[in-house]
N, C-alpha and C positions, 0 to 999 in steps of 0.2 A: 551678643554671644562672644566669650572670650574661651581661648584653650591656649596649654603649653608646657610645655615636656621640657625636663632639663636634665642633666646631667652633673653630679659635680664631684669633685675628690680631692684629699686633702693628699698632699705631699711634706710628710715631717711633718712639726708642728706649728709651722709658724705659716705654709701656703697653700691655698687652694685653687683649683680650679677650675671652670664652670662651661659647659657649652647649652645653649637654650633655644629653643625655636616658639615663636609667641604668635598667636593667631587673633583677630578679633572678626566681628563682624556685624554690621549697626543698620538696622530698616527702620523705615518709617519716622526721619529723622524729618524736622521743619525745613523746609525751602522754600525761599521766596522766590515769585514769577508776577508776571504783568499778565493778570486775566484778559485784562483786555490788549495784547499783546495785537497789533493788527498781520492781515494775513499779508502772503509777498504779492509784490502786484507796484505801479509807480504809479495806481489813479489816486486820485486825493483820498488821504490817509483816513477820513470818515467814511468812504464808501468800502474801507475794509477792517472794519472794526468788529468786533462778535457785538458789541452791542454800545452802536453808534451814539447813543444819547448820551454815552458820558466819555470824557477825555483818553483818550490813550496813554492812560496811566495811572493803571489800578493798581496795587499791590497787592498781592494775594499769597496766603502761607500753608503750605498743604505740606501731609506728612508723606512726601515721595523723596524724599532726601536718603543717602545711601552713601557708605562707607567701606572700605576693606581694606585689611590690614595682614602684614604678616612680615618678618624678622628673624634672624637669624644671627644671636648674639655670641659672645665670648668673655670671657673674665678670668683676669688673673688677679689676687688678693694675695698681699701682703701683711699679715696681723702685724699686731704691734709687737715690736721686741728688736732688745739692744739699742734702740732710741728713732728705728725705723718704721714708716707700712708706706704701704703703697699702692694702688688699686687702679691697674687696665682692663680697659674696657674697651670693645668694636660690635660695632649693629653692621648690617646689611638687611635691608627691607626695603619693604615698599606701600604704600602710602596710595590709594586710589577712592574716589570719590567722585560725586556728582553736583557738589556743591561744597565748597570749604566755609560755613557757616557764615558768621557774618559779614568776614573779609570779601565773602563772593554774595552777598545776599540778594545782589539785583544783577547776576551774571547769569541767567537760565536764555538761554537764547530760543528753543521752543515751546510755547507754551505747550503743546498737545503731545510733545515729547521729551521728559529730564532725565531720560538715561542716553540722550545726546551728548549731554554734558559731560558724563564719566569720561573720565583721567585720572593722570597723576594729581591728589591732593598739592593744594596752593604749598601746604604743609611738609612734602615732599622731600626725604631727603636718602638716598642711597645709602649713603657709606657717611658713619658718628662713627668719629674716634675719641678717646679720652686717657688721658693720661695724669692721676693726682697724685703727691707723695708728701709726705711730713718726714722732718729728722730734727731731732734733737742732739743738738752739737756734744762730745764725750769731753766737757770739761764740768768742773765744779763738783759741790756736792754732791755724792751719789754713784758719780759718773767716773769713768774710767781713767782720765786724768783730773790733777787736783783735786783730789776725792778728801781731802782736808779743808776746815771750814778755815777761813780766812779773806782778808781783802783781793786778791788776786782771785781767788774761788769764785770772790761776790761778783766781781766783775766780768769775767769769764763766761763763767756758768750760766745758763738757764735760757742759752739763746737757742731758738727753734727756724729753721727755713720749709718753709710749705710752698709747695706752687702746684701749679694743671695746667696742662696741656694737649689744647682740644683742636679737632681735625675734622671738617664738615663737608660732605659733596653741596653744592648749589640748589636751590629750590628752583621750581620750575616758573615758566608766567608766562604768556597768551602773548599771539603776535593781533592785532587790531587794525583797522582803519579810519577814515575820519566820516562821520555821516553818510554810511552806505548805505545802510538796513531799509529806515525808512520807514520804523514798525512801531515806535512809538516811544516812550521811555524805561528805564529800567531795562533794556536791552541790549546785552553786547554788541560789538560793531567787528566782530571777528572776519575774516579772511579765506583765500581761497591758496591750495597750492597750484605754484606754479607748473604746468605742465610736465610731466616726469619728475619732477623736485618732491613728491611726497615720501619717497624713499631713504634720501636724506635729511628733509627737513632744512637746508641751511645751513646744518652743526659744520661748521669749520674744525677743521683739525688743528689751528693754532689761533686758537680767538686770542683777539687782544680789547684791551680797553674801547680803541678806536673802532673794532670792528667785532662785534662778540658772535652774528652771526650772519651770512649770507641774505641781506633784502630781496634778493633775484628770484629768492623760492618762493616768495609769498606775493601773489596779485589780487587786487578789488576783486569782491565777486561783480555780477551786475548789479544794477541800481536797482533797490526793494525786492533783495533778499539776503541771507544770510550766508555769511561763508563757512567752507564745511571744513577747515582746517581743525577745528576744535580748538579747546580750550588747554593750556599748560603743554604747550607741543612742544619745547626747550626749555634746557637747563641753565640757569646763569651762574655766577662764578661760585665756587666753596670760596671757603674762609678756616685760618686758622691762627690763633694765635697761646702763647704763651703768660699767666699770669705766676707770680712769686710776691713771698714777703718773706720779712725777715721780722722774728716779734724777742724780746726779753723780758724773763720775770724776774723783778725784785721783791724779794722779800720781805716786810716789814712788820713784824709781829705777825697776828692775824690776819694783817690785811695783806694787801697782793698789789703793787704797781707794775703796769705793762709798758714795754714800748712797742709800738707796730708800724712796721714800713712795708708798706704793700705799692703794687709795680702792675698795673695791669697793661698788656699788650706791651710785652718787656722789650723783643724784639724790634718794634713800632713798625711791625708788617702793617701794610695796606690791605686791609679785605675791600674789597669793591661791592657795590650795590648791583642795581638789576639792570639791566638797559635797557633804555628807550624800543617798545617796542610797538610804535605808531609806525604802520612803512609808510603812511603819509609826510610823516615829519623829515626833516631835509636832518636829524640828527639819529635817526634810525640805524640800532644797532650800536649805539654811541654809550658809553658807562659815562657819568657825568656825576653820582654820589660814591662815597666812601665812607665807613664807618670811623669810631674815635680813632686817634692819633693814641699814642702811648702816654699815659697819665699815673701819677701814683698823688697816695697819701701818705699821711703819719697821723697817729692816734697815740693816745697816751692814755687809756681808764685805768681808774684805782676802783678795787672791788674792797671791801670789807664786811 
């Protein structure tokens, strides 16, 4: 089920602007779980199985899966004109679920309950920002200076600079441990809060690479059972970076030569990946990946 109301108006002729709110809402969606998921308990793992004659780890896909969604956009639009457009964009939503398909496909921690699972979507993102624009440079043919055809014109003329730039809050992801459960396979190994810590969760007010969020809130549960932390309890870092290029057209009869120099991640910001979130591991808490470094091309198609 999807719904959404918007708003929009034009200002002169050349800008609009948009305010929207977007709803969806998705049952009976596939999720997988371990039928034979065994119950809690530390006796040997056959004497607690629903049906001991075969291994603790069945997979099984039943339509209990469940999604919700909702947003709250913005838009500022630039048409094209005098050699300009331009197009801002901001979401504010939220993203909740019981299963993020098959990134989560063997992460159902009770078999005989999957709306334990519900949280934040693995998908999850707060606050998308966007910022794209085109300009076409005022020289050469046409254009407000040089508007006389000649070699000066030719060379001048017909350069274009486009870029985006985009602004992301962090996805969320599960704090875990090492072989707690004790339930069989196919099943999280999720955590317990630490005493008074469910409130915070950990979140530090100035996470850093070294440290993104508080180990102290989160302890083992006991041995063969499951921790009741849930799943996607913290946010890891946003990301944001800037792309540009710069292209010209030459003219040549009919046909058309390009040049293109494109810059992505122009400023060569660091976005960081997710951090280690084993509080077994002695690296807990620790960011240790990072996305590309700043890279460009050049391209040159001839269209005829």
């Amino acid at each position: 089920m999807q719904w959404n109301v918007n708003f929009q108006r034009s200002l002169g002729s050349d800008y609009l602007v948009e305010a929207a709110y977007t709803g969806s809402r998705s049952r009976s969606l596939s999720k997988r779980y371990n039928i034979n998921q065994a119950d809690f308990g530390t006796t040997p793992i056959n004497s607690r199985l629903p049906f001991p004659q075969f291994q603790p780890a069945m997979l099984y896909s039943a339509a209990i899966g469940t999604a919700d969604f909702k947003g709250l956009s913005l838009r500022l639009e630039k048409r094209y004109s005098a050699g300009l457009f331009f197009l801002a964009n901001y979401q504010l939503s939220e993203n909740r679920d019981n299963g993020s398909g098959e990134v989560e496909a063997n992460d159902t921690a009770f078999r005989t309950d999957p709306n334990a699972d519900e949280s934040l979507s693995r998908y999850h993102q707060r606050h998308r920002g966007a910022f794209s624009f085109g300009y076409e440079l005022p020289f050469g043919e046409g254009r407000r200076w040089l508007k006389s055809a000649g070699p000066v014109a030719y060379v001048l003329g017909g350069w274009q600079v486009q870029g985006i730039i985009r602004a992301v809050s962090g996805f969320p992801f599960t704090l875990s441990g090492t072989n707690v459960c004790q339930r069989g396979s196919f099943v999280p190994q999720r955590v317990n809060y630490a005493p008074g810590r469910e409130g915070d969760r950990g979140v530090l007010d100035d996470p850093t690479v070294g440290q993104w969020y508080d180990r102290t809130a989160y302890v083992l549960p006991a041995a063969g059972s499951q921790g009741t932390a849930g799943r996607n309890t913290l946010i890891g870092p946003g990301s944001k970076q800037v792309d540009f290029s710069l292209s010209k057209r030459f003219p040549l009869g009919a046909s058309r030569l390009e040049f293109r120099w494109e810059i992505f991640n122009l400023f060569n910001t660091t976005n960081f990946g997710q951090p280690d979130g084993n509080i077994n591991n002695v690296t807990a808490g620790i960011i240790s990946t990072a996305d590309d470094a700043r890279n460009m091309q050049f391209g040159i198609p001839l269209a005829w």
